[in-house]
PAZAPA-4460 file (N, C-alpha, C; in steps of 0.05 Angstrom, whole numbers, plus 32768, in hexadecimal, padded with zeros to 4 digits):
% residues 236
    n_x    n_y    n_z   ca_x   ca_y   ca_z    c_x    c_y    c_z   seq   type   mol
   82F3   8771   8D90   82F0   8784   8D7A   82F0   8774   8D60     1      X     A
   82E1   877C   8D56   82E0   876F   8D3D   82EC   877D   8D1D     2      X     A
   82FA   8771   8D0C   8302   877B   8CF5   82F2   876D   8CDA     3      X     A
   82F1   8773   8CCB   82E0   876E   8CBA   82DA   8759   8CAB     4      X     A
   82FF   8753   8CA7   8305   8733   8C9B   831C   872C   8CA2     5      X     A
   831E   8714   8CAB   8334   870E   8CB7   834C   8700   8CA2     6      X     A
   8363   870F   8C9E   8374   8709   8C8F   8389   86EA   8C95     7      X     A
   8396   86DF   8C82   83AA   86C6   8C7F   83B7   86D0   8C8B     8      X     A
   83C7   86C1   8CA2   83DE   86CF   8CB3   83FB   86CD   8CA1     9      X     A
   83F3   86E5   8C96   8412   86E2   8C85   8417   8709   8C87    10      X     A
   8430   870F   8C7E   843A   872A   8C7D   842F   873A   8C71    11      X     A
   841B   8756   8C81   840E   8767   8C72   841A   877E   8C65    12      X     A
   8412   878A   8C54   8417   87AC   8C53   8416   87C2   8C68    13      X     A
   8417   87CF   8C6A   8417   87EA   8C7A   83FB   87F2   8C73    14      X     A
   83E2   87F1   8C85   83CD   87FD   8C7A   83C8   8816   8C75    15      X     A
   83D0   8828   8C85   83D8   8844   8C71   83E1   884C   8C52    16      X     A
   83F6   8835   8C55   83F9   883D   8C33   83EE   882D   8C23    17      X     A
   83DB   8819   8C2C   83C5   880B   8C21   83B5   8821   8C1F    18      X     A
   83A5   882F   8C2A   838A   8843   8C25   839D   8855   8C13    19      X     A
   83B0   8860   8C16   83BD   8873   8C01   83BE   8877   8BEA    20      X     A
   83C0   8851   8BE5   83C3   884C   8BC7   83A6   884E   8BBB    21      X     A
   8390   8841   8BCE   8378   8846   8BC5   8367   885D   8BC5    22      X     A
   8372   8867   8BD7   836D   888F   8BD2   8375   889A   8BB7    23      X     A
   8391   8892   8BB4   83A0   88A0   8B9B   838C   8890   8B81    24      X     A
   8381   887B   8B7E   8377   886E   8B6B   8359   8876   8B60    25      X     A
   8351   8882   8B7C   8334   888D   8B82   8330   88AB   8B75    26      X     A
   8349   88BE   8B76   834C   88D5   8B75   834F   88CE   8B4F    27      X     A
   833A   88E3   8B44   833D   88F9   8B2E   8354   88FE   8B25    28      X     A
   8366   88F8   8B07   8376   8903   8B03   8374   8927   8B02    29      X     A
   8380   8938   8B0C   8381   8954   8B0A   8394   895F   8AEE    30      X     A
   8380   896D   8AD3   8394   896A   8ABC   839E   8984   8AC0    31      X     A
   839C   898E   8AD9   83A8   89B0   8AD7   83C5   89A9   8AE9    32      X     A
   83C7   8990   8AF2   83E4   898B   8B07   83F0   8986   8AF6    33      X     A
   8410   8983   8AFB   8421   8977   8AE4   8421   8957   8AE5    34      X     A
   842B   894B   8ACE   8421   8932   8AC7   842E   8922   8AE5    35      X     A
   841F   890E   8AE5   842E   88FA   8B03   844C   88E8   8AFF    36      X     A
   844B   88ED   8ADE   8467   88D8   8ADE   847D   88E9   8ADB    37      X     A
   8473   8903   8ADD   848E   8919   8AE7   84A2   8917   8AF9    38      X     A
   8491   88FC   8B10   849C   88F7   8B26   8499   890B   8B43    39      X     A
   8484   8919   8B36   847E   8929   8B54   846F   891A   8B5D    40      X     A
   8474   8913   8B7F   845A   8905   8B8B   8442   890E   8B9D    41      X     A
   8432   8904   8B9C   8414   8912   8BA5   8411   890B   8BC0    42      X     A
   8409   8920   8BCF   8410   891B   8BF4   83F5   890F   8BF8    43      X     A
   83F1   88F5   8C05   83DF   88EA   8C0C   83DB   88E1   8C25    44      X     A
   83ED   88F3   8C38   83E2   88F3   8C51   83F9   88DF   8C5E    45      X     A
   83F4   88CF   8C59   8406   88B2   8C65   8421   88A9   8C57    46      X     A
   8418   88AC   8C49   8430   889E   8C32   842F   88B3   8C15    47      X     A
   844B   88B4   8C06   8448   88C4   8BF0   8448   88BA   8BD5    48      X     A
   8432   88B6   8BC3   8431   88A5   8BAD   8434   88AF   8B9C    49      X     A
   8441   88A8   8B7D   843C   88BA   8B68   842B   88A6   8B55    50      X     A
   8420   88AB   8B3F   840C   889C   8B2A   8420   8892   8B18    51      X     A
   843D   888F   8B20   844F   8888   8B0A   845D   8864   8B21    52      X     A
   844E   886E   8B3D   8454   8856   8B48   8435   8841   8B4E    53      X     A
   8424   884F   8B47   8408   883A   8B4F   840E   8818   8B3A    54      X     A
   8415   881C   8B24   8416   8804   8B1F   8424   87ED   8B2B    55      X     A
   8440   87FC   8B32   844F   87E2   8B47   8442   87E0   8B5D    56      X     A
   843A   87F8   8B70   842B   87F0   8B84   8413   87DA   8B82    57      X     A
   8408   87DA   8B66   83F4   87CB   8B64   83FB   87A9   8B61    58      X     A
   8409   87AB   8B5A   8419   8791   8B51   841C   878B   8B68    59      X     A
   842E   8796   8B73   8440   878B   8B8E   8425   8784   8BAF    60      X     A
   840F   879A   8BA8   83F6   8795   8BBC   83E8   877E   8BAE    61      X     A
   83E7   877E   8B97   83D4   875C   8B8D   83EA   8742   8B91    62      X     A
   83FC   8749   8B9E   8413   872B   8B9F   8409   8725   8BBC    63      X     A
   8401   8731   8BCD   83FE   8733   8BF5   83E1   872F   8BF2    64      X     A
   83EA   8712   8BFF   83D1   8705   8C00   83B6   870D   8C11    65      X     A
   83C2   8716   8C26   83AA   8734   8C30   8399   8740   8C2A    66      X     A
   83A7   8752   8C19   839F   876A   8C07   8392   8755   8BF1    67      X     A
   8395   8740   8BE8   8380   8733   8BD0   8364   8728   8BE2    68      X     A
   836E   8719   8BF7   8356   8711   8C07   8342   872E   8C0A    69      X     A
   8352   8744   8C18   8338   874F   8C16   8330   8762   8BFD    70      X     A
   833B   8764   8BEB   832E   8767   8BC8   8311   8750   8BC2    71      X     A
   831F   8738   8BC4   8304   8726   8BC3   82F6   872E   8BD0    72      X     A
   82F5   8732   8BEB   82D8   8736   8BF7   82CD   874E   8BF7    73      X     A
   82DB   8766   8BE6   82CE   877E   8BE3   82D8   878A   8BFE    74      X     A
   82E9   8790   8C04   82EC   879C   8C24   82F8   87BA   8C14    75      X     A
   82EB   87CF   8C21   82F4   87E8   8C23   8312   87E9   8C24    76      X     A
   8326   87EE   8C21   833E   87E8   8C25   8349   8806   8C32    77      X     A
   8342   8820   8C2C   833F   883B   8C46   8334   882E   8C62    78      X     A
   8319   881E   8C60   8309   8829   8C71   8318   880E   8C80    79      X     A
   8323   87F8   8C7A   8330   87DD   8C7F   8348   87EB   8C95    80      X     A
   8359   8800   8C8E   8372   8806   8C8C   8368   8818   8CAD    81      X     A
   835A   8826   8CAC   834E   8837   8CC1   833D   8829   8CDF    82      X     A
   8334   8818   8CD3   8328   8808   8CEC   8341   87F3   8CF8    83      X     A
   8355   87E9   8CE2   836E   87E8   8CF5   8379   87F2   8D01    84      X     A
   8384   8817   8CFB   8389   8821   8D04   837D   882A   8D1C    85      X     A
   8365   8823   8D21   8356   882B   8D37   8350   880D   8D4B    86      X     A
   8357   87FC   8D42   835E   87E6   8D4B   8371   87E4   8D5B    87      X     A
   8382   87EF   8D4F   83A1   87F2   8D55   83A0   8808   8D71    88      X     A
   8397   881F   8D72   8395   8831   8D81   8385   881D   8D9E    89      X     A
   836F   8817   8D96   835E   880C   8DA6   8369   87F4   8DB7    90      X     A
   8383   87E1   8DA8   8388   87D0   8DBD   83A3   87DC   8DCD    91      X     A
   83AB   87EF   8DC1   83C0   87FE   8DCD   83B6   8809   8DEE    92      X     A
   839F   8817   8DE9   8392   882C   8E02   8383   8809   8E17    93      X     A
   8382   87FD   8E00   8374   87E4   8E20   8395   87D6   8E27    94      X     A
   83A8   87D9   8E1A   83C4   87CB   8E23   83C4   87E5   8E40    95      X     A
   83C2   87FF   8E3A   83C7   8810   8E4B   83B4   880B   8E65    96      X     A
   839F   880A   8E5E   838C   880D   8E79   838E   87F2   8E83    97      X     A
   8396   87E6   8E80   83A6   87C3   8E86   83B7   87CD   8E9C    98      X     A
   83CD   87D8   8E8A   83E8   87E5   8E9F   83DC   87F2   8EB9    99      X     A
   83CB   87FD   8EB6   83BF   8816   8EC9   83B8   8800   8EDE   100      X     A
   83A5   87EE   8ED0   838C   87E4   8EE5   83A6   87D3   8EF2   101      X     A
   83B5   87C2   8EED   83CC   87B7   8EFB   83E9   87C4   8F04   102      X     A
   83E7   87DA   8F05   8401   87F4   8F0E   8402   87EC   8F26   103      X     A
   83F3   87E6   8F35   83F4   87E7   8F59   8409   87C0   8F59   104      X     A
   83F3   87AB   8F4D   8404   8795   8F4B   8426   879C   8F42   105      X     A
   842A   87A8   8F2B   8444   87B2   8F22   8457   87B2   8F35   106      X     A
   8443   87CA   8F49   8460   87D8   8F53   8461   87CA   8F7A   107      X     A
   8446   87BD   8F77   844E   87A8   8F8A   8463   8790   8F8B   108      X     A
   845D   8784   8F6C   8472   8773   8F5D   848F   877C   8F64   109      X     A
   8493   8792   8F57   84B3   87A4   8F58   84BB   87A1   8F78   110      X     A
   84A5   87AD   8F83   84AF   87B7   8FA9   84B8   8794   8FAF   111      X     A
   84A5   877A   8FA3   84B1   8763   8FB3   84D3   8759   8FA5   112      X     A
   84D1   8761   8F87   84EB   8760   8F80   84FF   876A   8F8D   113      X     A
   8501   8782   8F8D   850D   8792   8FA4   8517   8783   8FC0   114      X     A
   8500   8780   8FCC   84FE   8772   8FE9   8508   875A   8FE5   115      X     A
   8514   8741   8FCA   851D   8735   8FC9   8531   8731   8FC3   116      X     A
   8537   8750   8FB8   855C   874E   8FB6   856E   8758   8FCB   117      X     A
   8556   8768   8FDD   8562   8779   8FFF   8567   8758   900B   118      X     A
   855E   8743   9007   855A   8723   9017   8573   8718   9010   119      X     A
   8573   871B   8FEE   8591   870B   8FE8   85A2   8715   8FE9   120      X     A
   85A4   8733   8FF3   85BF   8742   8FF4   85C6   8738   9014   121      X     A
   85B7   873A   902C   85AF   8735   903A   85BF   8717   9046   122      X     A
   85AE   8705   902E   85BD   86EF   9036   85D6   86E7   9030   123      X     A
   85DD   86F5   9018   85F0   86F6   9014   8605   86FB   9024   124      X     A
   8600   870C   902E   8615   871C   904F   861C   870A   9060   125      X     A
   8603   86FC   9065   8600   86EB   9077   8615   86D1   9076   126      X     A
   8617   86C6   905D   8623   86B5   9047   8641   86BF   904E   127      X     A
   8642   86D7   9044   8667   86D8   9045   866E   86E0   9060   128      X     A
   865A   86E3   9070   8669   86E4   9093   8664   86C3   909E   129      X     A
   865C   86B5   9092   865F   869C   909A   8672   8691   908D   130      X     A
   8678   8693   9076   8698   868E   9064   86AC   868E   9073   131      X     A
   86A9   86A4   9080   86BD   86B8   9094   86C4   86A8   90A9   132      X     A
   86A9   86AD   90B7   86AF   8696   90CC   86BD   8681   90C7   133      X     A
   86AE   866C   90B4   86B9   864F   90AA   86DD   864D   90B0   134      X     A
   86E5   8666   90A1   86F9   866A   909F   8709   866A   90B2   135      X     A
   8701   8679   90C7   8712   8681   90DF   870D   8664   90EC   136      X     A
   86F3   8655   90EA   86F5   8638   90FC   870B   862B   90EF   137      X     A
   8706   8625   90D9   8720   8616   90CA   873D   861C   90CD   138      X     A
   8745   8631   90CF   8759   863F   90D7   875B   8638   90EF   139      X     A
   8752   8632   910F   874E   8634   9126   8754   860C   9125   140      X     A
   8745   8606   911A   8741   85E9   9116   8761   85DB   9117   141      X     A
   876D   85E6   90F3   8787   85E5   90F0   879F   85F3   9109   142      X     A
   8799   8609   9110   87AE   8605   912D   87A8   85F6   9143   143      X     A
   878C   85EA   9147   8786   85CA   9159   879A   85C0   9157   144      X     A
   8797   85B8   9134   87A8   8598   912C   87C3   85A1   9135   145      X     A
   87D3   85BF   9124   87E4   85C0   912B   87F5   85C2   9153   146      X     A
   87E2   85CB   915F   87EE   85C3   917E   87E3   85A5   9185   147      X     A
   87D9   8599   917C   87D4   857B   9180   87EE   856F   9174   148      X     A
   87EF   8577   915C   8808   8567   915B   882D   856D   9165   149      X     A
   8822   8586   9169   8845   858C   9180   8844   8582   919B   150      X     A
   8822   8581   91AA   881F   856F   91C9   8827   8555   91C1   151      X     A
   881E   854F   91A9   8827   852D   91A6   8840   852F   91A6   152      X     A
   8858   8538   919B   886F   853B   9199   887C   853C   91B0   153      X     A
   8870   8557   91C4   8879   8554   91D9   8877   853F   91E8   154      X     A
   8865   8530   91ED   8855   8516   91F3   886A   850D   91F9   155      X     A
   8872   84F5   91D4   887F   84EB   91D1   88A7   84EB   91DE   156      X     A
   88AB   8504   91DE   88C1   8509   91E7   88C2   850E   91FE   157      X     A
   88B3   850E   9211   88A7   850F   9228   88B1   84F1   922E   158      X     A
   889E   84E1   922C   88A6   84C3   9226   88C3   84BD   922C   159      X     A
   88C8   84C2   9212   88ED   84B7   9209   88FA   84C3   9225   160      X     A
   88F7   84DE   922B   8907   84E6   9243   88FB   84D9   9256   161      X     A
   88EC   84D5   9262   88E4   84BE   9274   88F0   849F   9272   162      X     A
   88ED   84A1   9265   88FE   847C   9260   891A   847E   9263   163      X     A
   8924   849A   9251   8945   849C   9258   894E   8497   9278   164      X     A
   8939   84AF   9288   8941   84BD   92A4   8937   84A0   92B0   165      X     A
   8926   848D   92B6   8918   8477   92BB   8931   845F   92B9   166      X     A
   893E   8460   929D   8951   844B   929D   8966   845A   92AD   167      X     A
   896E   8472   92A6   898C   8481   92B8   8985   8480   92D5   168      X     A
   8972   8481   92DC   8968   847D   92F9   896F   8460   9307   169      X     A
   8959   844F   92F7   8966   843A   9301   897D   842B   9300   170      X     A
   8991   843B   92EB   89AC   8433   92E8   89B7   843C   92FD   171      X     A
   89B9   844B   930A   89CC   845D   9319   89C0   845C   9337   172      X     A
   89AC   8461   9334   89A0   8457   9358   89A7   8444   9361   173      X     A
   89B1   8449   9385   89BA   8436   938D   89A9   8430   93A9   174      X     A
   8999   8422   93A8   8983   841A   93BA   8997   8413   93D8   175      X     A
   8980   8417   93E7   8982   8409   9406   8987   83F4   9406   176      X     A
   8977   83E3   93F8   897A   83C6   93F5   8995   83B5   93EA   177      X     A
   899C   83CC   93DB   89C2   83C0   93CC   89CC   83C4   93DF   178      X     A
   89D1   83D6   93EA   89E4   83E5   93FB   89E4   83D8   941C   179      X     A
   89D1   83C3   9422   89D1   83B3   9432   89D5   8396   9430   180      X     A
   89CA   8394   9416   89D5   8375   940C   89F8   837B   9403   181      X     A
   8A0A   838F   93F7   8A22   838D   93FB   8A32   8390   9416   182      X     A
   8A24   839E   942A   8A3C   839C   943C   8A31   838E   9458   183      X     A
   8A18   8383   945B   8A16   8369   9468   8A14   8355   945F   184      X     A
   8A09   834D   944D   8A04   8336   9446   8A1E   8325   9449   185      X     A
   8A11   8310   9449   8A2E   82FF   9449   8A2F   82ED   9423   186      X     A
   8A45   82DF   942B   8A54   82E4   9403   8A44   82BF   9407   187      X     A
   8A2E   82C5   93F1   8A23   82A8   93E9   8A18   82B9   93CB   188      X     A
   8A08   82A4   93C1   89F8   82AB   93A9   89EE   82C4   93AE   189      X     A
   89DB   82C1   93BF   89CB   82E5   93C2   89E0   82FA   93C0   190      X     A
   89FB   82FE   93CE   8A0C   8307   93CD   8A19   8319   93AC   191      X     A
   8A17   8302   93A2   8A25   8302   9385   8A13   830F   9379   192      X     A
   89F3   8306   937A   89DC   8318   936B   89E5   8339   937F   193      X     A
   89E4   833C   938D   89EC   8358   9396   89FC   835E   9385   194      X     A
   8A21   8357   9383   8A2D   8360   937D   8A2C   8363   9357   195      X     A
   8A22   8353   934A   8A1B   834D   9336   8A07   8376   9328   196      X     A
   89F9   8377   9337   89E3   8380   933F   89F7   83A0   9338   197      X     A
   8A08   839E   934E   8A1C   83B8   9353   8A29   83C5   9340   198      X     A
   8A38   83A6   9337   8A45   83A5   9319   8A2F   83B5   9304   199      X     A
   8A1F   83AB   92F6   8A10   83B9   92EF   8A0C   83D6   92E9   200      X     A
   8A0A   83DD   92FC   8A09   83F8   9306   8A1B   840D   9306   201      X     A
   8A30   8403   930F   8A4A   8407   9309   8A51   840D   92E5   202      X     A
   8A48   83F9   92DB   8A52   83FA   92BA   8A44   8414   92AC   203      X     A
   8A28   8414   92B5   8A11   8425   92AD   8A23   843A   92AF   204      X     A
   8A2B   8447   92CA   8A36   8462   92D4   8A4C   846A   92C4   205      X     A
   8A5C   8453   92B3   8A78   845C   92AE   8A65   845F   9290   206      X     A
   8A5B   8452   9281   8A4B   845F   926C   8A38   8477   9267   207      X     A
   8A34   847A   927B   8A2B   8494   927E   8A3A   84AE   9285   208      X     A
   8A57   84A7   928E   8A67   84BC   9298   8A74   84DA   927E   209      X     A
   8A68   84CA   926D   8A66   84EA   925A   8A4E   84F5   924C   210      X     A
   8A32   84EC   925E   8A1B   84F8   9258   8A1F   8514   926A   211      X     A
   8A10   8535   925E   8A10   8549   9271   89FE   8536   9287   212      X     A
   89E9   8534   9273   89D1   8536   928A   89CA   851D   92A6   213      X     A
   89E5   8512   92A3   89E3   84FF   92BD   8A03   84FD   92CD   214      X     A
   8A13   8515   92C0   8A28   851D   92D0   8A25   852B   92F6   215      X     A
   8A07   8532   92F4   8A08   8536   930F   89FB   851B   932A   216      X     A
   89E9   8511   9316   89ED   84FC   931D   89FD   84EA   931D   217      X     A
   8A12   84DD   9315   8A28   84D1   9319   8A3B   84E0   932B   218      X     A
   8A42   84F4   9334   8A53   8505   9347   8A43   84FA   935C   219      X     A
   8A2A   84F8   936A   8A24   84EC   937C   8A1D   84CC   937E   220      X     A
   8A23   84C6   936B   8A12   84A6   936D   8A36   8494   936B   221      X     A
   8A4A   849F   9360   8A68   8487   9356   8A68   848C   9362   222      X     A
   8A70   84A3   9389   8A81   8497   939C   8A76   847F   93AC   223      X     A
   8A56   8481   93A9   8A4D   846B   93BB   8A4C   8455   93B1   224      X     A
   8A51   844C   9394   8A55   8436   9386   8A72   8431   9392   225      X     A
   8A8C   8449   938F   8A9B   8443   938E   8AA4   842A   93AD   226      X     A
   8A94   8439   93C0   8A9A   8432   93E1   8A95   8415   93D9   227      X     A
   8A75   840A   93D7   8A6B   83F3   93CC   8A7D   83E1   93C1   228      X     A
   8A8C   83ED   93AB   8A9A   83D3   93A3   8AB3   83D4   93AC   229      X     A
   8ABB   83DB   93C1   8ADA   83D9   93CE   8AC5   83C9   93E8   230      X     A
   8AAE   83CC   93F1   8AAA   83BB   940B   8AA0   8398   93FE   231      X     A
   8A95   8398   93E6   8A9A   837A   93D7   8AB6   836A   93D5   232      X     A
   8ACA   8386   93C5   8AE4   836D   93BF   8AEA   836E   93DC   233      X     A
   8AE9   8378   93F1   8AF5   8372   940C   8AE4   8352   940E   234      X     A
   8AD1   8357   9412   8AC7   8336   9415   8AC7   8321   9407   235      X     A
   8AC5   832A   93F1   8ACD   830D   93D8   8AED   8305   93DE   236      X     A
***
């Protein structure tokens, strides 16, 4: 579309009350109305002017550089004011049939917006039931460690009572093999490692004689020590 002269891109007037003023300028004084500087103003459609304000208007429209550009070139300044206005109308109704001819894109646009927030809500869900999860592994994880480290404990004390019962065992057991080297054997070195051997054993038992847990063992194991070392001092 074309306009007639193309203005300095700087701040225009209101073209309505541009043609108004040149309406009111155009128009006949009437000497039967009351005078204009009475301050009554004259209805000009758009805007309301009185002939007691055309001179500031005039002033103030010859300062806008616009409004002088098109004075120089003779431009209708009504007919200027109107074909903007119909300018105006005209790119309004093609902004509209724009909207129209792309309404279907629009609301295809919207439906995929849509369809991409049903996705991230979606994933979202997805997101905090795996949180969830995470959680309960971690949690699951941490009572691992924690029964890993009471089996180790037990383990370990497992152990220790083994080595206790392992040394009280072999303190206190009195083999086949003693019990034949003290009361055949005859009294030489080997003899002495027997009895030596017995001794031993013997001492173990009396240190032990106020543990609970090897009181029933000692009730069976000191009388046969005891026999043992009455059939040595008989031979020594």
């Amino acid at each position: 579309m074309t306009i007639t002269a193309t203005p300095p891109k700087t701040t225009s007037r209101p073209a309505p009350e541009l043609a108004a003023l040149v309406e009111l300028l155009r128009t006949k004084p009437d000497p039967n109305r009351p005078d204009s500087s009475s301050g009554q103003a004259q209805d000009t459609g758009l805007a309301e002017l009185t002939l007691s304000d055309v001179d500031a208007k005039l002033d103030e429209f010859q300062e806008d550089e616009i409004v002088g550009e098109l004075l120089k070139q003779g431009v209708d300044l009504k007919k200027h004011a109107r074909q903007v206005e119909q300018d105006l109308r005209e790119a309004e109704t093609e902004h509209l049939e724009r909207y129209h001819q792309h309404r279907g894109e629009l609301q295809g646009l919207e439906q995929q917006i849509h369809s991409c927030d049903d996705i991230l809500r979606h994933m979202e869900h997805l997101l905090t039931g795996f949180q969830t999860k995470l959680g309960n592994i971690n949690q699951e994880i941490r009572d691992l460690q924690d029964q890993s480290l009471s089996m180790n404990r037990q383990w370990k004390n497992r152990l220790q009572v083994e080595s206790r019962l392992t040394k009280a065992i072999d303190g206190l057991a009195v083999s086949p093999k003693l019990i034949q080297g003290i009361s055949e054997a005859e009294v030489g070195p080997v003899y002495v490692t027997h009895v030596e051997e017995l001794d031993r054993k013997m001492r173990f038992a009396r240190q032990q004689a106020h543990q609970p847990a090897c009181m029933a063992a000692l009730q069976d194991v000191e009388p046969e020590l005891e026999r043992l070392r009455l059939v040595a001092s008989a031979k020594i």
